[in-house]
Jmol script that loads the backbone (N, CA, C; Angstrom):
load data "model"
ATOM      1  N   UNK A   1       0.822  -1.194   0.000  1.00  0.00           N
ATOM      2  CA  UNK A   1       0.000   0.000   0.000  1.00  0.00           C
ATOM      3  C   UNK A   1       0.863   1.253   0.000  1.00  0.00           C
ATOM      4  N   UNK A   2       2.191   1.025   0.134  1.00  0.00           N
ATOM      5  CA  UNK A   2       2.837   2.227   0.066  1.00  0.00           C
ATOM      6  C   UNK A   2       3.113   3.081  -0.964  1.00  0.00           C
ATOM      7  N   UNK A   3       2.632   4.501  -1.205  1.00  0.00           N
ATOM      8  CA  UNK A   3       2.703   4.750  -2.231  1.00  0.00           C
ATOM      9  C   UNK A   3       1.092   4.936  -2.825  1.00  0.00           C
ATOM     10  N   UNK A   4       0.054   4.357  -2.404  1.00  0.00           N
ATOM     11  CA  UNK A   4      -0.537   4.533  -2.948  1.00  0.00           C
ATOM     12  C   UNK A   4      -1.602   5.273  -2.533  1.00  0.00           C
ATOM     13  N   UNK A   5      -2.599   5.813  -3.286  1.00  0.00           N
ATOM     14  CA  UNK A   5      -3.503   6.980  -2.623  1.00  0.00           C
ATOM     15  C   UNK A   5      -5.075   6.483  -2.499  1.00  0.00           C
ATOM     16  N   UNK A   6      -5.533   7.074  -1.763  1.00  0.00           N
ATOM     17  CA  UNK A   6      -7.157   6.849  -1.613  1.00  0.00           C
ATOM     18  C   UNK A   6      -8.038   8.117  -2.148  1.00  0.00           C
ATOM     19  N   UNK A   7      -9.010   8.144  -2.415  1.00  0.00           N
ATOM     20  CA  UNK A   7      -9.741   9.119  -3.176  1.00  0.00           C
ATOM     21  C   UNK A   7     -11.357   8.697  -2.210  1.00  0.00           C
ATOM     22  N   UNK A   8     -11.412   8.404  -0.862  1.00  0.00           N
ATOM     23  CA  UNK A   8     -12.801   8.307  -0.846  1.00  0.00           C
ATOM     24  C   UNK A   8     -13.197   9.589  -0.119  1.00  0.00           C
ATOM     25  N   UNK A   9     -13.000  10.179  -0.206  1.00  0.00           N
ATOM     26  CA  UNK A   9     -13.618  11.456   0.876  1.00  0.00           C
ATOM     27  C   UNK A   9     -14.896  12.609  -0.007  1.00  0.00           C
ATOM     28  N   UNK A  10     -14.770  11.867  -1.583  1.00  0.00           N
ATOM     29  CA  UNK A  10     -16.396  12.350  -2.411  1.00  0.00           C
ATOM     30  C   UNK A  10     -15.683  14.019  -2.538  1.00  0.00           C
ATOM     31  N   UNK A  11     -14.406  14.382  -2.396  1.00  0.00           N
ATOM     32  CA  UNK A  11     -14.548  15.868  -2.571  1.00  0.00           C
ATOM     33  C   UNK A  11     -13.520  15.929  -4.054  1.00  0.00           C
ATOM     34  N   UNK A  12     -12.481  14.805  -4.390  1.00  0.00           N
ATOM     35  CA  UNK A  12     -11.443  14.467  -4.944  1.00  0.00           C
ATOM     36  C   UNK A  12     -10.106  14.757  -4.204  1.00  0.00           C
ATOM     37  N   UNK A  13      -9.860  14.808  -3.249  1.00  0.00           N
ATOM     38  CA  UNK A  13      -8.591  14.544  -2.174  1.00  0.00           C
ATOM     39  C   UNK A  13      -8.351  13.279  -2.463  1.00  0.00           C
ATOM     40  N   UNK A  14      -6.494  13.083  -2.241  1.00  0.00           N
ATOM     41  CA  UNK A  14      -6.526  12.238  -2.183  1.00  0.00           C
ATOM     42  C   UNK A  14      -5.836  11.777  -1.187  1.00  0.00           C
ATOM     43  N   UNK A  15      -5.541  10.917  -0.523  1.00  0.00           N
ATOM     44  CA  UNK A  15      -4.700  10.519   0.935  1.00  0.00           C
ATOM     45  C   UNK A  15      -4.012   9.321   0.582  1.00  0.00           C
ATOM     46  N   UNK A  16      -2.697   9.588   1.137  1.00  0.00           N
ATOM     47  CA  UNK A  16      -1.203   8.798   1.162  1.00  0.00           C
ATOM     48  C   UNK A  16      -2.022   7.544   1.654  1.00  0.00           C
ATOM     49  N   UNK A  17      -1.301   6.679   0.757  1.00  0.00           N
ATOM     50  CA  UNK A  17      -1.743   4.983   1.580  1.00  0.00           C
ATOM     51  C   UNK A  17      -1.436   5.160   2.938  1.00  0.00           C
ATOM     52  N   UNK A  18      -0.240   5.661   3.333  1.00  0.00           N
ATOM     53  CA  UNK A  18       0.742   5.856   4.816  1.00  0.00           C
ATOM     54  C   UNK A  18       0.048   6.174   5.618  1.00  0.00           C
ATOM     55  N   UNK A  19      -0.473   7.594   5.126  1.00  0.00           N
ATOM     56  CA  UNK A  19      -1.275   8.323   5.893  1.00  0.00           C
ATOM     57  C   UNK A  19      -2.567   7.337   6.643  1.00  0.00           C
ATOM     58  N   UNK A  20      -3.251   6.350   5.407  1.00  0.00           N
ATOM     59  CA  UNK A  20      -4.138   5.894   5.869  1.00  0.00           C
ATOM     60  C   UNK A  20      -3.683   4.663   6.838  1.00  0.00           C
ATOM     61  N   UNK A  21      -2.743   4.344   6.856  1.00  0.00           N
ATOM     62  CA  UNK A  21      -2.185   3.335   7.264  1.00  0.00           C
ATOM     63  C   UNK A  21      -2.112   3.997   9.157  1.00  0.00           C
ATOM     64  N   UNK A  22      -1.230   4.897   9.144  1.00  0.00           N
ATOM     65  CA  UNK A  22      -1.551   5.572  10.259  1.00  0.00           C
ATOM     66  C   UNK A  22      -2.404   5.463  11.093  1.00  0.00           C
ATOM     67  N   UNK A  23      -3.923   6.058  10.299  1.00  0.00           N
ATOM     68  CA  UNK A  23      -5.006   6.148  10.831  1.00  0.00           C
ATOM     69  C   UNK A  23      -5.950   5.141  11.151  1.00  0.00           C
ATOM     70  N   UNK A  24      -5.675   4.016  10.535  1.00  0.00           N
ATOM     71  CA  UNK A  24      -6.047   2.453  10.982  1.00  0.00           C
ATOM     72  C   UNK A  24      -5.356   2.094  11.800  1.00  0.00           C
ATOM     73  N   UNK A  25      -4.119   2.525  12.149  1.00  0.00           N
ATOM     74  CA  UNK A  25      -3.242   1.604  13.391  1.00  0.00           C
ATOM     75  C   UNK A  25      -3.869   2.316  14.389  1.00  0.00           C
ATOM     76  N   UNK A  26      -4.084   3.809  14.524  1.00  0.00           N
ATOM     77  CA  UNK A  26      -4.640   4.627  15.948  1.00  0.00           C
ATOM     78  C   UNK A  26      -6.057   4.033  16.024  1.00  0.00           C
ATOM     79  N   UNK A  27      -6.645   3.981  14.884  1.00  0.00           N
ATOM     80  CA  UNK A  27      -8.292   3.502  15.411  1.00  0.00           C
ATOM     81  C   UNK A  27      -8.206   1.926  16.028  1.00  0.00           C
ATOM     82  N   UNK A  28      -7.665   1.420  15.975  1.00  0.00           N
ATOM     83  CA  UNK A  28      -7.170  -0.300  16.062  1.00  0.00           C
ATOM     84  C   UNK A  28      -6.917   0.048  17.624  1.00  0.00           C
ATOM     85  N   UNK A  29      -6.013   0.816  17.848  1.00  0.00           N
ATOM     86  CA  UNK A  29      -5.550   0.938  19.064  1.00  0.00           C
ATOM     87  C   UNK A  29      -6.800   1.379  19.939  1.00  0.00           C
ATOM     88  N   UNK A  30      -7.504   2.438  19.365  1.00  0.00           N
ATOM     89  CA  UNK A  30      -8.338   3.074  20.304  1.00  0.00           C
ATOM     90  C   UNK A  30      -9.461   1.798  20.672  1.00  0.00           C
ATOM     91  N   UNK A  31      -9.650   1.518  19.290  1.00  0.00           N
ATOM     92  CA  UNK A  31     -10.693  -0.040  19.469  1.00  0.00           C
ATOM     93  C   UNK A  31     -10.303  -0.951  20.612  1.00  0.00           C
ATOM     94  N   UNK A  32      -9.060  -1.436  20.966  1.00  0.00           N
ATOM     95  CA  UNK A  32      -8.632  -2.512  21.895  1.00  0.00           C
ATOM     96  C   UNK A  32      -8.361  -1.453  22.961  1.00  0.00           C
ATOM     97  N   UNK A  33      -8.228  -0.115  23.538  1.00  0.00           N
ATOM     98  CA  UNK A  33      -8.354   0.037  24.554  1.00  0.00           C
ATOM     99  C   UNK A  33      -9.689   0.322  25.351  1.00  0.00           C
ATOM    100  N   UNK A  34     -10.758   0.667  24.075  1.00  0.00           N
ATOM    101  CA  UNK A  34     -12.261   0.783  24.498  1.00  0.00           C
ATOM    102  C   UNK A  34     -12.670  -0.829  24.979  1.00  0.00           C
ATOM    103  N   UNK A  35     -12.378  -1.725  24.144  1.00  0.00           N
ATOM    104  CA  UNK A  35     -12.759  -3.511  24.359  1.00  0.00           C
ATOM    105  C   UNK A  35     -12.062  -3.564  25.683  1.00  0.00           C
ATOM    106  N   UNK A  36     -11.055  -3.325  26.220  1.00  0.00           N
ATOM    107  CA  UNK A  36      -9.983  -3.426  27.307  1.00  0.00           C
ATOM    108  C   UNK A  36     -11.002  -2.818  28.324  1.00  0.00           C
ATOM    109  N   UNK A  37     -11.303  -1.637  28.000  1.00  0.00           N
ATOM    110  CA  UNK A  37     -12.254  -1.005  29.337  1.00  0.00           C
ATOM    111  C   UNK A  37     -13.642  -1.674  29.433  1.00  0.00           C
ATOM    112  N   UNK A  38     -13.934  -1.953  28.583  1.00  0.00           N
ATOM    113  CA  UNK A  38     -15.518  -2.814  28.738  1.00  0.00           C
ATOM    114  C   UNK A  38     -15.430  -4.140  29.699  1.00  0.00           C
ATOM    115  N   UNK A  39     -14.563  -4.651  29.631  1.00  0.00           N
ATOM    116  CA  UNK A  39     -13.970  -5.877  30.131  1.00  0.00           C
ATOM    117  C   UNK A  39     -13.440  -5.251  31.876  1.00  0.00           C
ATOM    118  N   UNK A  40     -13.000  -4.157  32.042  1.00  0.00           N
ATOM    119  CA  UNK A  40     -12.571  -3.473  33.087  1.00  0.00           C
ATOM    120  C   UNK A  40     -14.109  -2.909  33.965  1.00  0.00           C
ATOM    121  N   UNK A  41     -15.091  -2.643  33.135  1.00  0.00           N
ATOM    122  CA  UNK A  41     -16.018  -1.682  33.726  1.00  0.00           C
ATOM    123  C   UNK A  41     -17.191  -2.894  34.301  1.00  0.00           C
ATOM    124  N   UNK A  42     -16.951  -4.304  33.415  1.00  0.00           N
ATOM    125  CA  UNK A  42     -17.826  -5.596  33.961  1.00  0.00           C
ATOM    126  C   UNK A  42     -17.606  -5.845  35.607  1.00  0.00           C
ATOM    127  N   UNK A  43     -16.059  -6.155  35.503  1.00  0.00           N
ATOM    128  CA  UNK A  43     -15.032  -5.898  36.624  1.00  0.00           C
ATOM    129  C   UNK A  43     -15.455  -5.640  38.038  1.00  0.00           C
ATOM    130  N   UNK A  44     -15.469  -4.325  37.551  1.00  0.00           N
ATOM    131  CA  UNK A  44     -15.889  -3.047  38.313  1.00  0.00           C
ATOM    132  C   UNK A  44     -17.490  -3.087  38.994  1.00  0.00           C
ATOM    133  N   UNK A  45     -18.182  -3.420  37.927  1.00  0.00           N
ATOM    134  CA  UNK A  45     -19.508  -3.499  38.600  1.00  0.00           C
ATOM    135  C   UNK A  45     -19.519  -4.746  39.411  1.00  0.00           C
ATOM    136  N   UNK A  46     -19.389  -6.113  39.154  1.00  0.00           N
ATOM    137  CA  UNK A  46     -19.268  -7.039  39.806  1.00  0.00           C
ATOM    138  C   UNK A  46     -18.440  -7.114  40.941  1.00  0.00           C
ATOM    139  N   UNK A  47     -17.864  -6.770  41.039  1.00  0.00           N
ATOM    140  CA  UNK A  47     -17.078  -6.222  42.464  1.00  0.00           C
ATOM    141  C   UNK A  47     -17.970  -5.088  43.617  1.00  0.00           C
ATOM    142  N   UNK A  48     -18.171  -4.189  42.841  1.00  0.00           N
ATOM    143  CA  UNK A  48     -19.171  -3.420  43.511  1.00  0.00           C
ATOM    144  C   UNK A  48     -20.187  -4.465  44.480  1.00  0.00           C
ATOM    145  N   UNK A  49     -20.896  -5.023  43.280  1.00  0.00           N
ATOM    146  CA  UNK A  49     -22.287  -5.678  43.366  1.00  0.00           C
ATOM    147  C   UNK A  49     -21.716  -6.947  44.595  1.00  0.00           C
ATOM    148  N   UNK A  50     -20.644  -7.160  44.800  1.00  0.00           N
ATOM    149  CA  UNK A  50     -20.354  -8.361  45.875  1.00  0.00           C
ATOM    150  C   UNK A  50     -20.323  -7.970  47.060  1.00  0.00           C
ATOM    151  N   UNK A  51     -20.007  -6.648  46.825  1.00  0.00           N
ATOM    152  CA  UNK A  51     -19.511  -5.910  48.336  1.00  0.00           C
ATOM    153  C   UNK A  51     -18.378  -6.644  49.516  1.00  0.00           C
ATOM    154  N   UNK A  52     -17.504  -7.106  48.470  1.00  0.00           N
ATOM    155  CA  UNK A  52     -16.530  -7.650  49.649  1.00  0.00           C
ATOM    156  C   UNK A  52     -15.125  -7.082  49.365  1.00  0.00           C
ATOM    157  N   UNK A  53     -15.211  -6.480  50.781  1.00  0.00           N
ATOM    158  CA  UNK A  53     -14.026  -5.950  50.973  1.00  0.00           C
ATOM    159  C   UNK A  53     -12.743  -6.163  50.155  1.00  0.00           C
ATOM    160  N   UNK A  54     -12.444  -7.378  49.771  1.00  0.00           N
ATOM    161  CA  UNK A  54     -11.013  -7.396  48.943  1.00  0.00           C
ATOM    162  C   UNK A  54     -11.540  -7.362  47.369  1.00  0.00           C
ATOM    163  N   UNK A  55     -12.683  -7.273  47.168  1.00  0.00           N
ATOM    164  CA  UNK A  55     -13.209  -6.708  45.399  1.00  0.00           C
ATOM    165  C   UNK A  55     -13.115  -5.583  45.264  1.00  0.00           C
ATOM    166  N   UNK A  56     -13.704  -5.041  46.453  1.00  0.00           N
ATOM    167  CA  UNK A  56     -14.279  -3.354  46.457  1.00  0.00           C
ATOM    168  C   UNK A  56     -12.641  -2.521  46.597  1.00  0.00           C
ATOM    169  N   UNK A  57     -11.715  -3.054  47.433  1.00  0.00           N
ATOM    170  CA  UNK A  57     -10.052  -2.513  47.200  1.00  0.00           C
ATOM    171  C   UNK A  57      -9.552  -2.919  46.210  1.00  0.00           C
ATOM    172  N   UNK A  58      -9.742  -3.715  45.441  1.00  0.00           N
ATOM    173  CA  UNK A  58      -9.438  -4.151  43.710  1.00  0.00           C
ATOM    174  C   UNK A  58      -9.776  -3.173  43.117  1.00  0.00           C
ATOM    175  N   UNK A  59     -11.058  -2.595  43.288  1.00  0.00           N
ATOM    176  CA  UNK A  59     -11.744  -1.618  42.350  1.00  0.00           C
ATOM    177  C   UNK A  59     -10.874  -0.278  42.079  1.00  0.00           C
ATOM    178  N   UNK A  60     -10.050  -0.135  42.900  1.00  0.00           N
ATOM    179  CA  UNK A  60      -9.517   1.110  43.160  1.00  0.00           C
ATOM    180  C   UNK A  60      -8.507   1.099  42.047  1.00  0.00           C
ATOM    181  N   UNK A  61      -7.561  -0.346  41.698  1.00  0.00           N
ATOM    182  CA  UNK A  61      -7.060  -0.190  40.999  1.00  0.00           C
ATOM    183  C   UNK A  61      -7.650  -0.764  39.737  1.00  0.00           C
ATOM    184  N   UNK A  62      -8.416  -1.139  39.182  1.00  0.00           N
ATOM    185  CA  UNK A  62      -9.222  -0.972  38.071  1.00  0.00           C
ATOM    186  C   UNK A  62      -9.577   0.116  37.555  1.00  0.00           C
ATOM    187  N   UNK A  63     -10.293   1.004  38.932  1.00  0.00           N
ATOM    188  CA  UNK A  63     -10.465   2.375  38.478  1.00  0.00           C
ATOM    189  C   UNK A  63      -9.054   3.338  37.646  1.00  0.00           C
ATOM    190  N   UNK A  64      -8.786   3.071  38.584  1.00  0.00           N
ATOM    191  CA  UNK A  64      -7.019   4.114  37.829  1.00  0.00           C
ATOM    192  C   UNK A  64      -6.788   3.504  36.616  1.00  0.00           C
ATOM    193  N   UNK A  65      -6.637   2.077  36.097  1.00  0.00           N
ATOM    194  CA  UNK A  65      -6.369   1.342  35.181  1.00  0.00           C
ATOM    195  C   UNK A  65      -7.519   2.195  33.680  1.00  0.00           C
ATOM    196  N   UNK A  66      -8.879   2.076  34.552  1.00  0.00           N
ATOM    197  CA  UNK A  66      -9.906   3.059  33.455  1.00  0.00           C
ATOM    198  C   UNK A  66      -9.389   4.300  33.105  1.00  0.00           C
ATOM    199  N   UNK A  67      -9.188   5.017  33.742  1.00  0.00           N
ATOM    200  CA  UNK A  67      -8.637   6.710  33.818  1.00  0.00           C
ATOM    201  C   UNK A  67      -7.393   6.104  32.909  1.00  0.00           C
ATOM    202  N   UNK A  68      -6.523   5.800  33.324  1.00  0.00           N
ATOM    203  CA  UNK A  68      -5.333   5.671  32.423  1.00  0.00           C
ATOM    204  C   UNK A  68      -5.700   5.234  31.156  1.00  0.00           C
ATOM    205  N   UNK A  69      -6.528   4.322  30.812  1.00  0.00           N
ATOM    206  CA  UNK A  69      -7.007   4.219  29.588  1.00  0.00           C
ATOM    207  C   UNK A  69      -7.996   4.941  28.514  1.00  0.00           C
ATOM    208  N   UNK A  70      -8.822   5.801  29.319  1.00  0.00           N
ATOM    209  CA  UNK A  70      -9.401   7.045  29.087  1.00  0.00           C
ATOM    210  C   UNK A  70      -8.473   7.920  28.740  1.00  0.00           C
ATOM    211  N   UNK A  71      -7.646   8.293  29.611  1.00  0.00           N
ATOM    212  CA  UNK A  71      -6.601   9.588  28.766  1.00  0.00           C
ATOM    213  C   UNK A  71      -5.756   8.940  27.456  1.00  0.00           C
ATOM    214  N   UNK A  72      -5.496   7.653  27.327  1.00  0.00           N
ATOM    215  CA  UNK A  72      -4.683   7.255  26.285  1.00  0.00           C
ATOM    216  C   UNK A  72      -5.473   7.555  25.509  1.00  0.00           C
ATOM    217  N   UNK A  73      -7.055   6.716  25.416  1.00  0.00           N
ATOM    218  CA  UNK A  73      -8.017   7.131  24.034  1.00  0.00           C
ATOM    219  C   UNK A  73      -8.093   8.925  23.957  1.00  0.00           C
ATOM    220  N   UNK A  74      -8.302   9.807  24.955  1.00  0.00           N
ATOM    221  CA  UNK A  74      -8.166  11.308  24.572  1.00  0.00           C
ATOM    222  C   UNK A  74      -6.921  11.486  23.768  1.00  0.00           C
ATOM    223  N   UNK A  75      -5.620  10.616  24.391  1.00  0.00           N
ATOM    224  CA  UNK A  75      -4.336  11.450  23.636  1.00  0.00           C
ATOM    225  C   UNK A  75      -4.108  10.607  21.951  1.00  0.00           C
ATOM    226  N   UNK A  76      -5.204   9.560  21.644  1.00  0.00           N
ATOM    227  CA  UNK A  76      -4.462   9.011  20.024  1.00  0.00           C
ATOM    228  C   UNK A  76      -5.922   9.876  19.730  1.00  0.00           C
ATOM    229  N   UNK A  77      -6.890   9.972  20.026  1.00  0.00           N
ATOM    230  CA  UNK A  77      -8.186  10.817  19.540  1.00  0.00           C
ATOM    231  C   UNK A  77      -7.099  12.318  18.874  1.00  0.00           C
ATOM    232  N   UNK A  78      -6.496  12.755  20.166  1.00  0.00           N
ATOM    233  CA  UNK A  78      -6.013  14.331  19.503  1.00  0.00           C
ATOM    234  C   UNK A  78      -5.133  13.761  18.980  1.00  0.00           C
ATOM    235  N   UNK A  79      -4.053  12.905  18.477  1.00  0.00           N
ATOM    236  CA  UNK A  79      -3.059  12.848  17.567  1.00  0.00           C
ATOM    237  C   UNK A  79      -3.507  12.617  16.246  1.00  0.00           C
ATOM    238  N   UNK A  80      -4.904  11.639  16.285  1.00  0.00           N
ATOM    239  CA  UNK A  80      -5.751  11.696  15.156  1.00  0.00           C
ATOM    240  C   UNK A  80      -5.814  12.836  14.165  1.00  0.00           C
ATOM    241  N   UNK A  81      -6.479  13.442  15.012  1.00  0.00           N
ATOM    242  CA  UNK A  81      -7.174  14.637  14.587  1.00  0.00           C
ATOM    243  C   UNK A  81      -6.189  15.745  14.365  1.00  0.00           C
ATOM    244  N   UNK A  82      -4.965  16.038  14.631  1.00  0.00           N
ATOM    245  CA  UNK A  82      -3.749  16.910  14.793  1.00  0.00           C
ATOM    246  C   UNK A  82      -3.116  16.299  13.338  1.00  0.00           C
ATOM    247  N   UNK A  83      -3.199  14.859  13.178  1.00  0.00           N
ATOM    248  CA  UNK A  83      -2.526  14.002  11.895  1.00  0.00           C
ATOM    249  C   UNK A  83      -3.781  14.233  10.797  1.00  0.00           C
ATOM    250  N   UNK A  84      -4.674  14.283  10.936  1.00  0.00           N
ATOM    251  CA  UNK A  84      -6.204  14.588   9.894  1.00  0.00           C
ATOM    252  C   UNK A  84      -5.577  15.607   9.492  1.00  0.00           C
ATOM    253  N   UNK A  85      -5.899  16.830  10.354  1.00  0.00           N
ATOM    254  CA  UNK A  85      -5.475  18.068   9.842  1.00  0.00           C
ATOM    255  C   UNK A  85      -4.238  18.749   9.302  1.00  0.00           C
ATOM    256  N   UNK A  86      -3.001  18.064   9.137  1.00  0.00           N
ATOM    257  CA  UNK A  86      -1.833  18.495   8.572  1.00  0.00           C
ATOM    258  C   UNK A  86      -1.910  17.596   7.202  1.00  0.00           C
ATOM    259  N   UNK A  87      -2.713  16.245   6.833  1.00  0.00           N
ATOM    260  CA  UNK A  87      -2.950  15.708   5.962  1.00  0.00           C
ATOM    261  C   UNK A  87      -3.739  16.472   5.449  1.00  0.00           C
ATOM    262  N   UNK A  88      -5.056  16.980   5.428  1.00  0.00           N
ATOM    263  CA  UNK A  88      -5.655  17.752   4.915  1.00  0.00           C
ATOM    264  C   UNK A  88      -5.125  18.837   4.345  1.00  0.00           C
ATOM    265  N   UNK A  89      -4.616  19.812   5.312  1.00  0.00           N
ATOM    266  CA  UNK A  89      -3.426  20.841   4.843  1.00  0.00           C
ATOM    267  C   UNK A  89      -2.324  20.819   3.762  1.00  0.00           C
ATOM    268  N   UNK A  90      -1.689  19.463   4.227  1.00  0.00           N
ATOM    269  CA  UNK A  90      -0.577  18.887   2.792  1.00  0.00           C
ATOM    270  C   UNK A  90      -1.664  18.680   1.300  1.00  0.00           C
ATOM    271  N   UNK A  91      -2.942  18.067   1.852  1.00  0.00           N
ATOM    272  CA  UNK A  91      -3.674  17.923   0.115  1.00  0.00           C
ATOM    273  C   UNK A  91      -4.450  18.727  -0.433  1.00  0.00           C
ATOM    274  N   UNK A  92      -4.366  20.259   0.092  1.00  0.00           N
ATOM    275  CA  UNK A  92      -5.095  20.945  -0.167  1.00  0.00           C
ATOM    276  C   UNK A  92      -4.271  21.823  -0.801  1.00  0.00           C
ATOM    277  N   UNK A  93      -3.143  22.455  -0.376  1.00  0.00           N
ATOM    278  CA  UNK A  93      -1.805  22.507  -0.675  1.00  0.00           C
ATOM    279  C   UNK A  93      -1.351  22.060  -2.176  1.00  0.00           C
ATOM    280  N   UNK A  94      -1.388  20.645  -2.174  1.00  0.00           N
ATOM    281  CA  UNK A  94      -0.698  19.967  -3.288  1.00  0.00           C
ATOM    282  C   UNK A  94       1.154  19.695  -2.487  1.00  0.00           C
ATOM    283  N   UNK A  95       0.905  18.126  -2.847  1.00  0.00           N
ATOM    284  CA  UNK A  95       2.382  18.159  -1.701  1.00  0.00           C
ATOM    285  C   UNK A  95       3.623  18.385  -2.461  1.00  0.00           C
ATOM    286  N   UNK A  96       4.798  17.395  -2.226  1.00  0.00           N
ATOM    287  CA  UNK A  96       5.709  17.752  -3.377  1.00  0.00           C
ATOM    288  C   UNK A  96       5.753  16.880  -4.596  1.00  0.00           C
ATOM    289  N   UNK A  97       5.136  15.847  -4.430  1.00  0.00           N
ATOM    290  CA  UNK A  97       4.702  15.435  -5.703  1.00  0.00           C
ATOM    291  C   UNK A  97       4.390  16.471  -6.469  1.00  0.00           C
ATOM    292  N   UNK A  98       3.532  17.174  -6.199  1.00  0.00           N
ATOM    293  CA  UNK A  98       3.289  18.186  -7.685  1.00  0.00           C
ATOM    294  C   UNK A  98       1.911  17.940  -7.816  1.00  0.00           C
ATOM    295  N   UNK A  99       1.162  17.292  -6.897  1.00  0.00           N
ATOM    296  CA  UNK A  99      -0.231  16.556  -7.252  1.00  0.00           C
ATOM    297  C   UNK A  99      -1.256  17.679  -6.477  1.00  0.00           C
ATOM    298  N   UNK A 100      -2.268  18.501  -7.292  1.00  0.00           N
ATOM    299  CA  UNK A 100      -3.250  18.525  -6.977  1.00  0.00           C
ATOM    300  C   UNK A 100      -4.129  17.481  -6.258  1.00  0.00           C
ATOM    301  N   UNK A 101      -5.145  18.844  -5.449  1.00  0.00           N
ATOM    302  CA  UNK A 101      -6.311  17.759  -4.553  1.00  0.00           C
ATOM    303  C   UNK A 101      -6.915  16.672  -5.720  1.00  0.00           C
ATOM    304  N   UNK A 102      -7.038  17.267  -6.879  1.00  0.00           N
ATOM    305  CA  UNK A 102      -7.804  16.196  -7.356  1.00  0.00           C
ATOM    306  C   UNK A 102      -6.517  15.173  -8.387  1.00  0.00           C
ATOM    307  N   UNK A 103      -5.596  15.066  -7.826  1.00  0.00           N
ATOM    308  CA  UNK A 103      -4.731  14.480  -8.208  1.00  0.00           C
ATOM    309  C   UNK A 103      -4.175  14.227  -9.241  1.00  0.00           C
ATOM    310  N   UNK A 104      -4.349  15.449 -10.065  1.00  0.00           N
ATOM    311  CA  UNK A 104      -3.818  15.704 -11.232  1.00  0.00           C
ATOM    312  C   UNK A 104      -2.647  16.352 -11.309  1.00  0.00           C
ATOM    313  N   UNK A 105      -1.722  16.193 -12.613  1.00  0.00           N
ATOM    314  CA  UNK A 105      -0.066  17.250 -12.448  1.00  0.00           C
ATOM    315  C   UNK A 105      -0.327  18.956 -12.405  1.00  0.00           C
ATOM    316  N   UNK A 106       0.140  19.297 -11.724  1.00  0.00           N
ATOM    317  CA  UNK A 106       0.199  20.871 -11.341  1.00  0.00           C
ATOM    318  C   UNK A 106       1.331  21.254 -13.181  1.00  0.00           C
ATOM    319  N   UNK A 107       0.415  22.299 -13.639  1.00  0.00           N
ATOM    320  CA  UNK A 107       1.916  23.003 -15.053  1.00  0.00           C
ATOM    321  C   UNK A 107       2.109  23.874 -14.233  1.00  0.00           C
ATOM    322  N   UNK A 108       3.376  23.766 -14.335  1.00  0.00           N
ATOM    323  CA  UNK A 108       4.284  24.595 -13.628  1.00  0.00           C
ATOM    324  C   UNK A 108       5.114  25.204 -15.228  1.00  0.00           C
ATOM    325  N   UNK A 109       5.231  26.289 -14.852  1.00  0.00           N
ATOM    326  CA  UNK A 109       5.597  27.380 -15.824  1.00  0.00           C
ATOM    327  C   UNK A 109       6.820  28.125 -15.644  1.00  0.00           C
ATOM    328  N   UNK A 110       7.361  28.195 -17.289  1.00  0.00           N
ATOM    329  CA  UNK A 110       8.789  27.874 -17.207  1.00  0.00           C
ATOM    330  C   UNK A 110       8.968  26.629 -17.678  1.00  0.00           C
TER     331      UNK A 110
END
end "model"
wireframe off; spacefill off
backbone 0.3
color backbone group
């Protein structure tokens, strides 16, 4: 896939295979730390729901374990979106390929 471009965004942009490649590894990630917390928040309630003392002090560190995994999904969410927008910027631009958004050769004159 390297090298190669995508055209689905219906406007004629086009996006670096890389780029997209990128953006499937962060959503992948965000996916298995959301599945990770679902599995954490079962946990959590069932412990609650037992009310015994050595569940309910478990919980504490489950809880932190959630929070820590909550800020990871906030911090690839903003790297996302920080990486969207300089991609966008580069194809709106035209990068150094020479390639227009709609991915055609730029005449350059002279």
């Amino acid at each position: 896939m390297d090298g190669d471009t995508f055209s689905g965004l219906g406007n004629g942009t086009q996006i670096d295979g890389k780029v997209l490649q990128t953006f499937q590894k962060s959503f992948v990630q965000v996916q298995n730390i959301l599945d990770h917390n679902r599995l954490l928040i079962n946990e959590i309630n069932q412990n609650h729901e037992s009310k015994i003392p050595d569940n309910l002090n478990r919980n504490v560190g489950l809880i932190r374990e959630l929070n820590n995994n909550i800020r990871r999904v906030v911090d690839l969410y903003a790297d996302l979106s920080s990486n969207f927008t300089k991609s966008m910027d580069a194809s709106s631009e035209g990068d150094s390929s020479g390639l227009k958004s709609d991915g055609k050769k730029r005449n350059r004159p002279g």
